[in-house]
C-alpha positions as CSV (number, residue, x, y, z in Angstrom):
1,X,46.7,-13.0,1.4
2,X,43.1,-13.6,2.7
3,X,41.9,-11.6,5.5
4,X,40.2,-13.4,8.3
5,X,36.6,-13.7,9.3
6,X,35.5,-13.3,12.7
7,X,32.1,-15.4,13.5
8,X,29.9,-13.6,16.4
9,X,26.9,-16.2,17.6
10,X,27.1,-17.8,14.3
11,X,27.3,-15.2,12.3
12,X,30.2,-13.9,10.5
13,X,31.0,-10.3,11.0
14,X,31.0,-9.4,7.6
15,X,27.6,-10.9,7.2
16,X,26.5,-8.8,10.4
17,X,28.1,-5.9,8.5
18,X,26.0,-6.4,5.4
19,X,22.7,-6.7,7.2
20,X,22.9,-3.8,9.2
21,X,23.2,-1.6,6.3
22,X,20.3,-3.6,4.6
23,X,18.1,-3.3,7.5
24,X,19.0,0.9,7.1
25,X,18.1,0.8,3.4
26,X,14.7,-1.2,3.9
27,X,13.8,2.0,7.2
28,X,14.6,4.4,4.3
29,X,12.3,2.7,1.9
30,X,9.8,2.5,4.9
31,X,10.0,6.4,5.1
32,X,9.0,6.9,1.7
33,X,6.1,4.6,1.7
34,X,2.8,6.3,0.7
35,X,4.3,9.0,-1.5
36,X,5.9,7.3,-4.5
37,X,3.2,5.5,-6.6
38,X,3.3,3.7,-8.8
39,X,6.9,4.0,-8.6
40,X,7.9,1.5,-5.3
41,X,9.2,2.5,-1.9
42,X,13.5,1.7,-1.9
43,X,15.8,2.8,0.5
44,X,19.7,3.3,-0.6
45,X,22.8,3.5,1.5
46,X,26.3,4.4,0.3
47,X,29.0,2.6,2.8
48,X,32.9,3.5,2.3
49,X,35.9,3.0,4.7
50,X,33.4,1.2,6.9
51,X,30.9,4.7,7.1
52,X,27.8,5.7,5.8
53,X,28.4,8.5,3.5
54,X,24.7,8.9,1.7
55,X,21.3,7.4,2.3
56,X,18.4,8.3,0.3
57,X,14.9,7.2,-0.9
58,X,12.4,7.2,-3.7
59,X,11.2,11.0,-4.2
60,X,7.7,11.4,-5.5
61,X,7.1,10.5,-9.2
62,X,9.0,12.0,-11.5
63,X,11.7,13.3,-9.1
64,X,14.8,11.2,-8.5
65,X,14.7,7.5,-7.4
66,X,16.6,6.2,-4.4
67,X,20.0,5.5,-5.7
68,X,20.4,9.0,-7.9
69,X,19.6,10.8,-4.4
70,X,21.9,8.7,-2.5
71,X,24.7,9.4,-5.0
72,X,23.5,13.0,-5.5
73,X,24.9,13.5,-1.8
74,X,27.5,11.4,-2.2
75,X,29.3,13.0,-4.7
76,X,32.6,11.9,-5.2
77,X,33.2,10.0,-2.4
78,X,30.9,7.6,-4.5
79,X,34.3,6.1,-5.9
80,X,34.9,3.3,-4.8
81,X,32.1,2.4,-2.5
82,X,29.3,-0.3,-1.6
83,X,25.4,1.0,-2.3
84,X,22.7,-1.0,-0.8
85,X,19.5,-0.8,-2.0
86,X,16.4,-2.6,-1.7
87,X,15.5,-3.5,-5.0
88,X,17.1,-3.8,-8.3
89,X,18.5,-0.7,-9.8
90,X,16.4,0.2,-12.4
91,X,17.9,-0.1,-16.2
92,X,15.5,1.5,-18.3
93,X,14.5,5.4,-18.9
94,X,11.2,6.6,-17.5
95,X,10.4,10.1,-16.5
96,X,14.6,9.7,-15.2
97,X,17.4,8.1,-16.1
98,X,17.9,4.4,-15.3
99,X,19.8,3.9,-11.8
100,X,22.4,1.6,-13.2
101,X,23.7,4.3,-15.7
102,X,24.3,6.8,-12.3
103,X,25.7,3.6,-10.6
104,X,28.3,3.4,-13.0
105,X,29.1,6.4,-13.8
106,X,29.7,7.6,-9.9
107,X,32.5,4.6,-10.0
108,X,30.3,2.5,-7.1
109,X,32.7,-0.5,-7.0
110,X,29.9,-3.1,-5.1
111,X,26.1,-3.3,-5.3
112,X,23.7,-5.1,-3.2
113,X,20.6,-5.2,-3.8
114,X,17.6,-7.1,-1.8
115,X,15.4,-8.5,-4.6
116,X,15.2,-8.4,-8.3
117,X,12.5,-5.7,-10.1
118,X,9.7,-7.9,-11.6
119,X,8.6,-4.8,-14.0
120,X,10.5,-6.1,-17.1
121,X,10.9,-2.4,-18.4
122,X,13.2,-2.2,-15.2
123,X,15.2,-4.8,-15.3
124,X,18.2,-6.2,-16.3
125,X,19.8,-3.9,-13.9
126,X,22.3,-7.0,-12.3
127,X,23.4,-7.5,-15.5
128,X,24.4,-3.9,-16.9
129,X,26.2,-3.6,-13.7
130,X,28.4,-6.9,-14.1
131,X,28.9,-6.0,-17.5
132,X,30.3,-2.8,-16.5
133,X,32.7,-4.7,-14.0
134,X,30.6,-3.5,-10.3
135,X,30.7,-6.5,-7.9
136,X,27.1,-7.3,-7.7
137,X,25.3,-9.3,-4.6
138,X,21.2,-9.8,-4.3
139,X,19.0,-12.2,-1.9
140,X,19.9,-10.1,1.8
141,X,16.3,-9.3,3.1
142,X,14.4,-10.8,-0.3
143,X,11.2,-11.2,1.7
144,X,11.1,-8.2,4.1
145,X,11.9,-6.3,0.8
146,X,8.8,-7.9,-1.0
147,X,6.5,-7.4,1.6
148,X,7.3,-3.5,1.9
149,X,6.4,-3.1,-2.0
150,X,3.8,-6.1,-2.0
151,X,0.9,-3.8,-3.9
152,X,3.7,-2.8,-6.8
153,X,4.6,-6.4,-7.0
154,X,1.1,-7.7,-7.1
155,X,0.1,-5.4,-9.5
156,X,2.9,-5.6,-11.8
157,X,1.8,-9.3,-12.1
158,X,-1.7,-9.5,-12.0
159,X,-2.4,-5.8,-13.7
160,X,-4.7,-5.7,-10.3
161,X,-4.8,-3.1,-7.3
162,X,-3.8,-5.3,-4.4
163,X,-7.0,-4.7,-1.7
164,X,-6.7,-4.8,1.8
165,X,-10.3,-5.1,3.9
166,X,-9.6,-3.1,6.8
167,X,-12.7,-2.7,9.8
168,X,-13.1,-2.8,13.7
169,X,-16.0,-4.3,15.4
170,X,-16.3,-5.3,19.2
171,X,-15.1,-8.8,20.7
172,X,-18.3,-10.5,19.6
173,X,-18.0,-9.3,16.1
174,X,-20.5,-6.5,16.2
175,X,-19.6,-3.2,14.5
176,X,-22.5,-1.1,15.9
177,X,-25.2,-1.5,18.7
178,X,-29.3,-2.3,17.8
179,X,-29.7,1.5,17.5
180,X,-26.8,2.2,15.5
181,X,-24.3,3.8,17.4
182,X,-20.7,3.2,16.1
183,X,-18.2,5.9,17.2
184,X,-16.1,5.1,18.7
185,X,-16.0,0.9,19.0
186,X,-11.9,0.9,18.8
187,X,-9.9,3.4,20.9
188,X,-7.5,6.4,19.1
189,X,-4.3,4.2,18.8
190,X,-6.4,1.8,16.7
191,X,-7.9,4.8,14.6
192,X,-4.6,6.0,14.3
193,X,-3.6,3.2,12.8
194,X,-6.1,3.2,10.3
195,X,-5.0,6.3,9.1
196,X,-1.9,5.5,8.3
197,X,-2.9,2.6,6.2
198,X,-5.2,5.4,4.4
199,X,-1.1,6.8,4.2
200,X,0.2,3.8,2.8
201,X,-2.3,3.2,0.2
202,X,-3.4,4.6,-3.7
203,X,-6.7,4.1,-2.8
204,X,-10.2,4.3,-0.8
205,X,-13.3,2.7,-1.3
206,X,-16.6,2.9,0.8
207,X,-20.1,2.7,-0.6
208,X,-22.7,5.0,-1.4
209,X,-25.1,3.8,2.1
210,X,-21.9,4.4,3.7
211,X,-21.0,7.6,2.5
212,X,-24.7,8.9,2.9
213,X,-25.1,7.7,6.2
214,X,-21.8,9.0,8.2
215,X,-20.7,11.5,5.4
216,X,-16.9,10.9,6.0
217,X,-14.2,12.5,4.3
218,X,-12.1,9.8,4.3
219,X,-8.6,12.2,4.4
220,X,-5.1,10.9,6.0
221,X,-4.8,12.4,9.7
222,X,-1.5,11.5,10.9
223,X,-0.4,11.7,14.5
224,X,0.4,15.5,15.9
225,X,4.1,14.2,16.4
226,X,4.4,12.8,13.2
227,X,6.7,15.0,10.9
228,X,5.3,13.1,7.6
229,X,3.0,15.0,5.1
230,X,0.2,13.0,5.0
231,X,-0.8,11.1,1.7
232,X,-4.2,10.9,0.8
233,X,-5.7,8.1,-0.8
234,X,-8.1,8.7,-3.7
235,X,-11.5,8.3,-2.2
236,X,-13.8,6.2,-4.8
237,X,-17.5,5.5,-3.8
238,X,-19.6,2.7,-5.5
239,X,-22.9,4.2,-6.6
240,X,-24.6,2.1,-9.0
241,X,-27.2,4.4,-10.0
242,X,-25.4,7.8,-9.1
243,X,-27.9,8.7,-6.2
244,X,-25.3,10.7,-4.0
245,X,-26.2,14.0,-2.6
246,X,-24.2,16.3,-4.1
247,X,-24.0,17.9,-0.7
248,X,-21.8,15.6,0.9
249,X,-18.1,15.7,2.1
250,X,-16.8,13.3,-0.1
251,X,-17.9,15.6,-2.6
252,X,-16.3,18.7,-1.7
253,X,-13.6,20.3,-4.2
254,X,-12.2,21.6,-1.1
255,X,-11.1,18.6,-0.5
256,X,-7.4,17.1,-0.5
257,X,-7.1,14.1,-2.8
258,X,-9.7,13.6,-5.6
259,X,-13.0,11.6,-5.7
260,X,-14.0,8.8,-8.4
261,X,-17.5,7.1,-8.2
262,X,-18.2,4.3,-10.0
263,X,-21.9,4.0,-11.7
264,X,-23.4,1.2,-13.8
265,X,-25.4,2.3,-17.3
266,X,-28.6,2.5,-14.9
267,X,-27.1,6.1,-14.0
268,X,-30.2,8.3,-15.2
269,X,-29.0,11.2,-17.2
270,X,-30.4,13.9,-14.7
271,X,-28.0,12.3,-12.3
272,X,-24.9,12.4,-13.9
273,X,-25.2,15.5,-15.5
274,X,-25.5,16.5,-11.2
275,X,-22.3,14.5,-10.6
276,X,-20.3,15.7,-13.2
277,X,-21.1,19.1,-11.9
278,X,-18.8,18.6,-9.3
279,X,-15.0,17.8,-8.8
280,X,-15.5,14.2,-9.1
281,X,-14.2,11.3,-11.8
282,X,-17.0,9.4,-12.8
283,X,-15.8,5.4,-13.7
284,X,-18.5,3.8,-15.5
285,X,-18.2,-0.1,-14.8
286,X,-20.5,-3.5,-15.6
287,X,-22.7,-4.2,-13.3
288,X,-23.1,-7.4,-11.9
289,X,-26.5,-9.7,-11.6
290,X,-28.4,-8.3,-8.7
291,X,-27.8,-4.9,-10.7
292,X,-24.3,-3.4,-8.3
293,X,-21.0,-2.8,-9.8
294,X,-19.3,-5.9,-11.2
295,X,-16.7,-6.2,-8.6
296,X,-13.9,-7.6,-10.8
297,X,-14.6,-5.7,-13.9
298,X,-13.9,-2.2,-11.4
299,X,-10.6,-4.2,-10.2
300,X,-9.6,-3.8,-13.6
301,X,-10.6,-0.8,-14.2
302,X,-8.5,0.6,-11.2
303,X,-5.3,-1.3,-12.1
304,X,-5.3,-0.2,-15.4
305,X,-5.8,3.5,-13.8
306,X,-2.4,2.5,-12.4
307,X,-4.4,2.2,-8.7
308,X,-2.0,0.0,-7.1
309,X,-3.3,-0.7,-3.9
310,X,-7.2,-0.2,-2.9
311,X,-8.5,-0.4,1.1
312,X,-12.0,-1.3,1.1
313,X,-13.6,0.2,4.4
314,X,-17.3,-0.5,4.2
315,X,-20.1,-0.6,4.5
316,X,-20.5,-4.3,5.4
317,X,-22.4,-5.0,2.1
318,X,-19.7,-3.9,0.3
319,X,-17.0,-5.8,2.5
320,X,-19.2,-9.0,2.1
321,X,-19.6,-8.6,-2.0
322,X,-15.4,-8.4,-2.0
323,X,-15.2,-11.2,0.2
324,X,-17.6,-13.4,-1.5
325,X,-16.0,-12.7,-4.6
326,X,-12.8,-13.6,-3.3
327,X,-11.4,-10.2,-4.0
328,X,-9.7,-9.3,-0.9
329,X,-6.2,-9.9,-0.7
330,X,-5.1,-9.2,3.2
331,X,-7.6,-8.4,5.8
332,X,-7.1,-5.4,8.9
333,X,-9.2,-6.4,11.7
334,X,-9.4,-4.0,14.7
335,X,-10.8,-6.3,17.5
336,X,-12.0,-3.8,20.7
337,X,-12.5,-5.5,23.8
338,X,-16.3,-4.7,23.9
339,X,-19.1,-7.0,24.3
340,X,-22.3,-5.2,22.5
341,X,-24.7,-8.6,22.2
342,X,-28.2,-8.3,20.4
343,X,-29.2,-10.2,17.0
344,X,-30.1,-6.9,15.5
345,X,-26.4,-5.2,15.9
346,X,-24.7,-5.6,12.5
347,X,-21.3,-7.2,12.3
348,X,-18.8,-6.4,9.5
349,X,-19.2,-8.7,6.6
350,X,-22.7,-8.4,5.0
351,X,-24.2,-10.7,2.5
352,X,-24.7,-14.2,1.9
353,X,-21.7,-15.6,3.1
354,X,-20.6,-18.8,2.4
355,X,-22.4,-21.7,3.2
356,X,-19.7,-24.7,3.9
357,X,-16.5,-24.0,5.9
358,X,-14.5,-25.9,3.8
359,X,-15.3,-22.6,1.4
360,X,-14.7,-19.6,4.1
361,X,-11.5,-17.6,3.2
362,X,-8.5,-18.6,5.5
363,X,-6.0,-16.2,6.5
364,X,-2.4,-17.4,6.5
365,X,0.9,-15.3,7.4
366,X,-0.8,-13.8,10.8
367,X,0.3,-10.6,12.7
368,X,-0.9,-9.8,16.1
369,X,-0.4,-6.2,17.6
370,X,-1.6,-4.1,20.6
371,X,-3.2,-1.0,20.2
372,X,-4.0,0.3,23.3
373,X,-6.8,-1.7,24.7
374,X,-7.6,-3.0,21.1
375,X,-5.9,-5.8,19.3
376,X,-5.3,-5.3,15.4
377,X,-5.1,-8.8,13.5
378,X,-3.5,-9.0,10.2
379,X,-3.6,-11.8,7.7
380,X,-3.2,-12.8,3.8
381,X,-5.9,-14.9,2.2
382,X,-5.0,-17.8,1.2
């Protein structure tokens, strides 16, 4: 005897069921963002008798992944019940067992899953778990799924950090006045915001102007009322020649988080025996024609350091050699409502620039969001 299916606004009920403990499993994986590279971000929900009975999400590398921490609170009410989970289970053994093996073992009768894993170490997870006889269902929430782990997915194809050009700079494009005054162009909700994409990402990169001239520290501050331990990204400074004052922040031990700076073979040998004095990782790179790092040969560089995802910050030479090189993968624009004028005021892409339209970088896939008085615009380039 089949049981009826009751449709609500077009959608079926079970359908509606499905989706809403998808939508729980991809806020789970959300949660975790920022603390689990280079392992991705998944959220898992165990569902039985029509109640959640376990969530969990991807611990920090090493420690258990989101389905073994679902099912290690579970327990034995496991039997029987529907996990969702927004991403393949894993079928391989890393620094923990593979997902499907705990799956299986917990007597989980149903799996569904939001997109397959494209690390091909990983998968093969659907399979195992047919073999084994779970009921297994993929394709709920494919793209919001993607787009959570789009650095881990990049670089598992390309071998390349995924790099996001973040910057704010007034309505007419200016990110300073004539004199050079800077702080603060964009208010504190849009500064908050750019600390938590510091959160969300493996990496920092600024250059060595930059770092000289407004000594930042470049650490994750997180909202007061956010219960989150911050994630700090690892701060890397382009210094072809290895010129930085040993004094500044960036520099500090003390700091949270470590420091790389990349140098060319024009580093003299007074200067890196100074740098290698203190805490940081020196990443000795190509350089490029005009004598600065070879942007693309440091990309590689990074992703093979397992650097997922990189935000470039500045300075505006440095934003305008990624751009030029094509090298920037999404752009952050913070956008204050400020009118600052003057031909001297710098705006935020330095360089050349390109010299035909029909050559400027288009951004597709647009997000628009308030921040206070400020607008943030998001895009991917094409």
């Amino acid at each position: 005897m089949s049981r009826g299916i009751f449709v609500l606004n077009g959608i079926s009920v079970d359908e509606q069921t499905h989706n809403f403990y998808m939508r729980r499993a991809l806020d789970l994986a959300q949660q975790a963002v920022g603390h689990t590279s280079p392992n991705p971000a998944v959220g898992a929900v165990i569902v039985k008798d029509g109640a959640i009975v376990a969530e969990g999400h991807t611990q920090p590398p090493g420690k258990p992944h989101a389905e073994a921490e679902a099912l290690r609170i579970a327990g034995e009410r496991a039997r029987g019940a529907t996990i969702y989970v927004t991403l393949e289970p894993c079928n391989h053994f890393g620094k923990t067992p593979p997902c499907t093996l705990g799956i299986i073992e917990s007597g989980i009768a149903e799996v569904h899953y939001a997109i397959p894993d494209p690390n091909p170490r990983a998968a093969g997870g659907h399979q195992r778990l047919l073999d084994a006889g779970v009921r297994v269902f993929t394709g709920r929430f494919e793209a919001e799924a993607r787009e959570l782990n789009r650095a881990f997915f990049y670089h598992t194809k390309t071998g390349l950090p995924y790099v996001i050009a973040k910057f704010a700079c007034s309505l007419d494009g200016k990110i300073a006045t004539h004199t050079g005054e800077s702080q603060w162009i964009t208010g504190p909700a849009a500064r908050q915001m750019g600390h938590e994409l510091r959160h969300q990402s493996d990496a920092i990169l600024v250059g060595a102007a930059t770092a000289t001239a407004d000594n930042p520290s470049l650490t994750t501050r997180l909202a007061e009322s956010d219960t989150r331990t911050p994630s700090h990204p690892i701060r890397i400074v382009l210094d072809s020649k290895g010129r930085l004052n040993s004094d500044l922040n960036l520099l500090n031990g003390s700091l949270p988080g470590r420091t790389m700076v990349a140098v060319t073979d024009q580093i003299s040998a007074e200067n890196r025996a100074r740098l290698e004095q203190t805490s940081v990782e020196l990443i000795e790179t190509p350089r490029s024609a005009n004598g600065r790092i070879a942007i693309a040969e440091l990309l590689k560089v990074l992703g093979e350091k397992n650097i997922q995802s990189v935000m470039v910050e500045g300075g505006s030479k440095v934003l305008g050699s990624f751009f030029s090189q094509r090298a920037i993968n999404e752009v952050w624009a913070f956008i204050a409502p400020k009118i600052i004028g003057g031909q001297a005021a710098p705006g935020p892409i330095g360089g050349q620039g390109f010299g035909r339209l029909q050559d400027a970088l288009t951004l597709n896939e647009m997000r628009f969001e308030q921040m206070g008085d400020d607008i943030l615009i998001r895009g991917k380039v094409k």
